[in-house]
C-alpha positions as CSV (number, residue, x, y, z in Angstrom):
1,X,4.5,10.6,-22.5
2,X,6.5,13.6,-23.8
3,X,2.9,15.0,-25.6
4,X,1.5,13.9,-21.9
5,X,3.4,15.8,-20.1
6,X,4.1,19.0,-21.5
7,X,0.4,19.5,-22.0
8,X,0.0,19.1,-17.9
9,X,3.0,21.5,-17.7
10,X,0.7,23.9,-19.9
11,X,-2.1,23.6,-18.2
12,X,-4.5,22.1,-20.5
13,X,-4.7,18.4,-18.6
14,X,-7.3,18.8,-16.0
15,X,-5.9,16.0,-13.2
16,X,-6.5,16.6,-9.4
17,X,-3.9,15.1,-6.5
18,X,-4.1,11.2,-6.5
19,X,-6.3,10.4,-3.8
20,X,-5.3,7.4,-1.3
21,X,-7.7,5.9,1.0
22,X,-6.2,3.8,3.7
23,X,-7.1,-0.3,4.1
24,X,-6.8,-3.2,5.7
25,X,-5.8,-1.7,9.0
26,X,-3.4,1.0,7.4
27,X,-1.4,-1.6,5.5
28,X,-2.4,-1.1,2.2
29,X,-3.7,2.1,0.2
30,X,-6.7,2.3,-2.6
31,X,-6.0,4.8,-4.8
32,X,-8.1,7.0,-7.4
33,X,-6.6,8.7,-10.0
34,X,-9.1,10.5,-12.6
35,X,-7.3,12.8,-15.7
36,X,-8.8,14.5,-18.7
37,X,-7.1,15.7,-21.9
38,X,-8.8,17.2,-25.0
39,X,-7.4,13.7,-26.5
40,X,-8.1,11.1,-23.9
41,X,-9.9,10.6,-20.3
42,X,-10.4,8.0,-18.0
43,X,-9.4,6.9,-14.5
44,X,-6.6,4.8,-12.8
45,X,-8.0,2.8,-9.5
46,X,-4.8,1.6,-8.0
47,X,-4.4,-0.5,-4.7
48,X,-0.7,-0.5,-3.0
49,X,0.1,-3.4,-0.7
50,X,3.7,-3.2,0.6
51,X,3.3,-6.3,2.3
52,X,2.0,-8.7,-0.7
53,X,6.1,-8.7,-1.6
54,X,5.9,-11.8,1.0
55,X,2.8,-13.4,0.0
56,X,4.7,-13.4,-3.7
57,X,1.8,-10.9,-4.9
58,X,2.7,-7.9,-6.7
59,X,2.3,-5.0,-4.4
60,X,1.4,-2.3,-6.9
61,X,-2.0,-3.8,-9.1
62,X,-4.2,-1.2,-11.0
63,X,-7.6,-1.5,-13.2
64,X,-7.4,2.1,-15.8
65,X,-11.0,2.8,-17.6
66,X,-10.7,4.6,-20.8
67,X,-13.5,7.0,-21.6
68,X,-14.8,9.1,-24.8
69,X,-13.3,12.5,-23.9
70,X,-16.5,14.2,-26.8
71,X,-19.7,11.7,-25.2
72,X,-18.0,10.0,-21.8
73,X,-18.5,6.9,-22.8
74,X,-16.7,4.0,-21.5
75,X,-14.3,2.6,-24.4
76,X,-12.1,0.1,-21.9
77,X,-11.1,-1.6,-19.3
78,X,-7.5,-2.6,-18.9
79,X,-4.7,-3.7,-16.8
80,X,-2.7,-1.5,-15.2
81,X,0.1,-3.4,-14.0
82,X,1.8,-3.8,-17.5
83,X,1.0,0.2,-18.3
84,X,2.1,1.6,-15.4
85,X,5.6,-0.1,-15.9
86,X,6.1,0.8,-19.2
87,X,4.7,4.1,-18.9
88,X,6.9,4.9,-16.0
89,X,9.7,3.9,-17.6
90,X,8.8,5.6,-20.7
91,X,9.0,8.7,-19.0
92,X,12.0,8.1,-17.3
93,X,14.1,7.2,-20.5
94,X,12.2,10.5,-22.1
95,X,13.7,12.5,-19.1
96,X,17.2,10.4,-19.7
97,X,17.2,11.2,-23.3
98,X,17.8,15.1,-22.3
99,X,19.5,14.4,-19.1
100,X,21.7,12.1,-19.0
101,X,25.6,12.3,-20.8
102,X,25.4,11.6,-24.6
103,X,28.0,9.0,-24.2
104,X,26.4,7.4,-20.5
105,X,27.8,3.9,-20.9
106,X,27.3,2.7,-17.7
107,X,23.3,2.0,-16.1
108,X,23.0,0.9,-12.1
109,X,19.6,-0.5,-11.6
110,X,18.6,-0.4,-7.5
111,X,16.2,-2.6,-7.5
112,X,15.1,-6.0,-9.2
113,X,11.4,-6.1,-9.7
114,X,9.2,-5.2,-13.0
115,X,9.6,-1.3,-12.9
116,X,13.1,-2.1,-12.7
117,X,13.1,-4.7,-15.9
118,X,10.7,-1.9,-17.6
119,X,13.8,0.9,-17.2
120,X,16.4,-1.6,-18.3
121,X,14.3,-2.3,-21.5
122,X,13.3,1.2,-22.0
123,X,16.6,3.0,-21.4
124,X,18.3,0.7,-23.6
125,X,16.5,2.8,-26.6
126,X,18.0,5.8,-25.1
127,X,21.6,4.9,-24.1
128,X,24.0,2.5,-25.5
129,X,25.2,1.0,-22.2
130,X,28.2,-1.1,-22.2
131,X,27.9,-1.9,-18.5
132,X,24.5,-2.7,-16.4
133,X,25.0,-3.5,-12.4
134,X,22.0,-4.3,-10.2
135,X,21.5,-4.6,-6.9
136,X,18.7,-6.1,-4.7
137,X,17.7,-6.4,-1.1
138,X,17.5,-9.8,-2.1
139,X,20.2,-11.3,-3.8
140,X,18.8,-14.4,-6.0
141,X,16.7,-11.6,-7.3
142,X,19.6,-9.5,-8.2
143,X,21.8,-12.5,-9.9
144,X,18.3,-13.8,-11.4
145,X,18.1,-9.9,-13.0
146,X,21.6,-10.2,-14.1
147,X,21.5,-13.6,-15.8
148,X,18.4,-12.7,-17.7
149,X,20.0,-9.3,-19.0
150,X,23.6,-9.6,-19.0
151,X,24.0,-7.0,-15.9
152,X,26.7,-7.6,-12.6
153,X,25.1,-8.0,-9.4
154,X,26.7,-5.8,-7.0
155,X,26.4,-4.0,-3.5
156,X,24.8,-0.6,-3.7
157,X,27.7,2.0,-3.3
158,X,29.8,-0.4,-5.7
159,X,26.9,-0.2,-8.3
160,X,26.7,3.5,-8.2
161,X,30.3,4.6,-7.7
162,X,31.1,6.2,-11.5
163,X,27.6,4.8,-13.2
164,X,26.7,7.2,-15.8
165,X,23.1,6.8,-15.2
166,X,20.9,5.3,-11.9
167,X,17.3,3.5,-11.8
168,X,16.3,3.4,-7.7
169,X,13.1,1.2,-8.4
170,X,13.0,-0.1,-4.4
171,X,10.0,-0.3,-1.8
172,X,12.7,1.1,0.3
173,X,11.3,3.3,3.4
174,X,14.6,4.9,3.8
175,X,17.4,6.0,1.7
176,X,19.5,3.3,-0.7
177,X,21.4,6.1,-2.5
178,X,24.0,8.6,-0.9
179,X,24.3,11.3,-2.7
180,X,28.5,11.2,-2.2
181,X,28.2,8.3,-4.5
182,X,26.9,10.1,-7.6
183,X,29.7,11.3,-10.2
184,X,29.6,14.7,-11.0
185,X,26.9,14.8,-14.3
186,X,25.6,11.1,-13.6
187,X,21.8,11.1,-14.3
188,X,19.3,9.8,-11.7
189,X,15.9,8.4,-12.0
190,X,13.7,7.9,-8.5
191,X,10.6,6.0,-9.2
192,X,10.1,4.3,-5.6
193,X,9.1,5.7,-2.3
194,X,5.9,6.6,-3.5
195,X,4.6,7.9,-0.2
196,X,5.4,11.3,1.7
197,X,7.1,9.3,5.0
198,X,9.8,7.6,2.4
199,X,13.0,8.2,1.0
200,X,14.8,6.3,-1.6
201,X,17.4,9.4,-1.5
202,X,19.4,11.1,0.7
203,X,19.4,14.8,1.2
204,X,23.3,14.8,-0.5
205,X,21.7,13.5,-3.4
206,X,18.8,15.5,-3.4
207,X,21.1,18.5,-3.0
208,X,21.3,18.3,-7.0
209,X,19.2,19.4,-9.9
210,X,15.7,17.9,-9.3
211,X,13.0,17.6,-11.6
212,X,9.9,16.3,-11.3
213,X,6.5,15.7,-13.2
214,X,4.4,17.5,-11.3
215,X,5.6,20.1,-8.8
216,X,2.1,20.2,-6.8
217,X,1.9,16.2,-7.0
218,X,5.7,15.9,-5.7
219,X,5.3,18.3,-2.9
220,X,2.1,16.5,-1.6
221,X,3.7,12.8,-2.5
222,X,7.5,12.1,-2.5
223,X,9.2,11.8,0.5
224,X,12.4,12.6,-1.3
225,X,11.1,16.2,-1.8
226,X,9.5,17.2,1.0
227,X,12.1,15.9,4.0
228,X,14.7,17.0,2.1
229,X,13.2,20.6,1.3
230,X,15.2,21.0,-1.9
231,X,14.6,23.0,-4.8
232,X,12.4,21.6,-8.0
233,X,14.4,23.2,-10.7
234,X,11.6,22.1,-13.2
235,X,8.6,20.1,-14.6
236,X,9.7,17.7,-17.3
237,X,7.2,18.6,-19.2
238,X,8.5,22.2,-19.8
239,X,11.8,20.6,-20.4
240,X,10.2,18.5,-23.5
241,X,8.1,21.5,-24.8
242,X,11.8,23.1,-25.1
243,X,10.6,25.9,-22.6
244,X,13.9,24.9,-20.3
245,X,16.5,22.7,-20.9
246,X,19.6,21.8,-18.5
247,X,22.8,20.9,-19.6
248,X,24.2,17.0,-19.3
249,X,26.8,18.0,-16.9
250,X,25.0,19.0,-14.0
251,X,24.2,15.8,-12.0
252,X,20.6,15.4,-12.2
253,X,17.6,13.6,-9.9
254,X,14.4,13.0,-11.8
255,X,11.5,12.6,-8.9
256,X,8.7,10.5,-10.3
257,X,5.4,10.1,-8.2
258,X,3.0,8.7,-11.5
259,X,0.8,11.0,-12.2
260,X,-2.6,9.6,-13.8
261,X,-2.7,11.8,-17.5
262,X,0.4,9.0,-17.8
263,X,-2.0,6.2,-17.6
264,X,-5.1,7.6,-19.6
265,X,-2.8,8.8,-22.3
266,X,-0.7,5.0,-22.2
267,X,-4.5,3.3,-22.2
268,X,-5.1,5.2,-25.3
269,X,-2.3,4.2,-27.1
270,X,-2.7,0.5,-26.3
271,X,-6.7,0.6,-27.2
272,X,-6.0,2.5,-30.8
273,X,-3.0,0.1,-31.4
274,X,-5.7,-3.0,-30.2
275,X,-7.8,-1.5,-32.8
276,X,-5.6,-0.6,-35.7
277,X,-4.3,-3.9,-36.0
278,X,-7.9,-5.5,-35.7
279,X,-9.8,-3.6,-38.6
């Protein structure tokens, strides 16, 4: 993801906005997602479905096709749902790794669903956390989180107040995180609100240092971004091609939207791993 990312920072990742078409009566959203790289190219067809969270269907699903970057042909077909977890919270523990305090300690997890069990498994490579609180809309999710991982279930502004990093992985239309809760230097990933209507922050928090993945893609998608107006200090990827850096004690909001050359690059990974251990 670091590789990914810097090379779209460069320029040399050819990736146009994420296209969303409207369905089913403007409740859910198809979305196409094409990327190319000199290493790996393919396509991400993604379908968001708010409303599956009460049929007990997950509302993000996703199909990625791998293609021959040198002939264009097809190599794959594979799931998306497990990739675009892990890849998201790859990226987001990559971003932590530079962002966050050395010695964070305590992680607050908004959010109970797999993007946020991807970011608890992911950032535990990162940080060595000695607390984990999580909070849901729905409680029996938030104490079924906690049992599995060993975290506290707690109320939002509790779970926030003096955590050294925060994970807002909501479907949230509106914000769940004031930014008067953040500790000075405390380290925020955004992953939800993935339309330009929503917020998962408010305009306190988004006051701070904000990077995102894609400035284009974050100005035409995140909600956070564009209602709040504030500045993009920076593209991650120029942070992990050591072109910027920002110091762990600002306090910090890293903006994800996805951005497709995340998915072709995590299908290629998967399909030479599949293959390496198979000759």
């Amino acid at each position: 993801m670091e590789v990914a990312l810097a090379s779209l920072s460069s320029g040399t990742v050819v990736q146009p906005l994420r296209q969303w078409l409207p369905a089913n009566e403007g409740r859910g959203f198809w979305g196409v997602m094409p990327a190319a790289s000199q290493d790996a190219m393919g396509i991400k067809l993604v379908s968001f479905y708010p409303e599956n969270a009460d049929l007990g269907l997950p509302t993000v699903m996703a199909l990625v096709l791998l293609v021959r970057p040198e002939t264009g042909e097809p190599i794959a077909i594979l799931d998306g749902n497990a990739l675009t977890a892990r890849r998201t919270a790859a990226v987001s523990a990559a971003v932590t790794k530079r962002l966050a305090a050395p010695d964070s300690k305590v992680l607050a997890i908004l959010g109970s669903g797999a993007e946020a069990q991807a970011h608890f498994d992911a950032l535990s490579f990162v940080c060595n956390f000695e607390e984990v609180r999580v909070w849901s809309r729905t409680g029996e999710n938030a104490v079924r989180f906690a049992e599995k991982n060993g975290a506290i279930p707690m109320e939002t502004e509790a779970a926030v107040r003096g955590a050294d990093v925060i994970v807002t992985a909501t479907g949230s239309r509106t914000p769940v995180l004031q930014g008067s809760w953040l500790k000075p230097g405390a380290h925020v990933n955004s992953i939800g609100a993935p339309m330009a209507t929503w917020r998962e922050l408010d305009d306190d928090a988004m006051a701070n240092v904000v990077v995102v993945e894609s400035r284009e893609a974050a100005m035409a998608e995140s909600g956070d971004v564009i209602l709040s107006g504030c500045e993009i200090r920076a593209e991650v990827g120029d942070i992990f091609a050591g072109k910027c850096s920002i110091p762990s004690s600002e306090t910090t909001i890293y903006k994800s939207v996805g951005v497709a050359i995340e998915d072709v690059v995590a299908a290629n990974l998967a399909v030479e791993s599949f293959v390496g251990k198979h000759r």
